[in-house]
N, C-alpha and C positions, 0 to 999 in steps of 0.2 A: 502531400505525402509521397515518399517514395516510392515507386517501383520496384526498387531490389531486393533481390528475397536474402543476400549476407547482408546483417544489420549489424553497426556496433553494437558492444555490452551495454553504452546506456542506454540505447536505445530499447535494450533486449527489455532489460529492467525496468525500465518505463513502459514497457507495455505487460512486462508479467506484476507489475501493480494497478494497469488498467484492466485487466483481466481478474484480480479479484474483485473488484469490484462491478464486474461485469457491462464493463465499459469501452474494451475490446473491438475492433473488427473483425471478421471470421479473417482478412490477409494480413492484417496483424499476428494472429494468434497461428498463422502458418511461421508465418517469418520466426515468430520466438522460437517454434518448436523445432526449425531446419537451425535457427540458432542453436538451441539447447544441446541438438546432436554432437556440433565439439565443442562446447564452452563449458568445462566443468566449471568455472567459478560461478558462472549464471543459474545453471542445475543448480547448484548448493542457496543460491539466493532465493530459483523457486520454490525449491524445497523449504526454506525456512519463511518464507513470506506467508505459503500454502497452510503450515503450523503456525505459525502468529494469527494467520485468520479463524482459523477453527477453533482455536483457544478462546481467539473474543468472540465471538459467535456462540457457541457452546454456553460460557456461561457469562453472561454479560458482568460487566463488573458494575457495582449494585454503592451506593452510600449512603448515610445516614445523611436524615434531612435537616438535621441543624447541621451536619457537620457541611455540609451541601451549602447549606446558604452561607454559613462563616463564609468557606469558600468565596463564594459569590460576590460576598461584599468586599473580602481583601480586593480579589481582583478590579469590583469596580471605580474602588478608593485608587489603588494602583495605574488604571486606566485614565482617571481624572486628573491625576499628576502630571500625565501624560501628552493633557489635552489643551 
């Protein structure tokens, strides 16, 4: 890992996606934020990153259980094609 506290953008981004899921180190999560200070396009990523999280978190997205397994089975036919 770097040393340097100016990171590139994907870097920034790769770390404000380790940081939802709180996988972060606390000189990571400096770095993004001395990023964040001028990178408006990264601001706008965490900001929307931050709302895609809460969304799935809040309310899980839920399926029916046969619809679930159809699922299940396309894909495992689909994987065996595959294999």
């Amino acid at each position: 890992m770097s040393n340097k506290i100016i990171i590139p953008c994907d870097e920034a981004n790769h770390v404000c996606d380790k940081t939802q899921y709180k996988e972060a180190t606390l000189w990571e999560k400096i770095k993004l934020n001395i990023h964040l200070i001028y990178c408006n396009m990264c601001r706008k990523y965490t900001k929307r990153n931050a709302r895609l999280t809460k969304i799935v978190t809040k309310d899980p997205v839920s399926m029916d259980p046969s619809a679930k397994e159809s699922l299940k089975s396309a894909f495992e036919q689909e994987l065996a094609k595959h294999q």
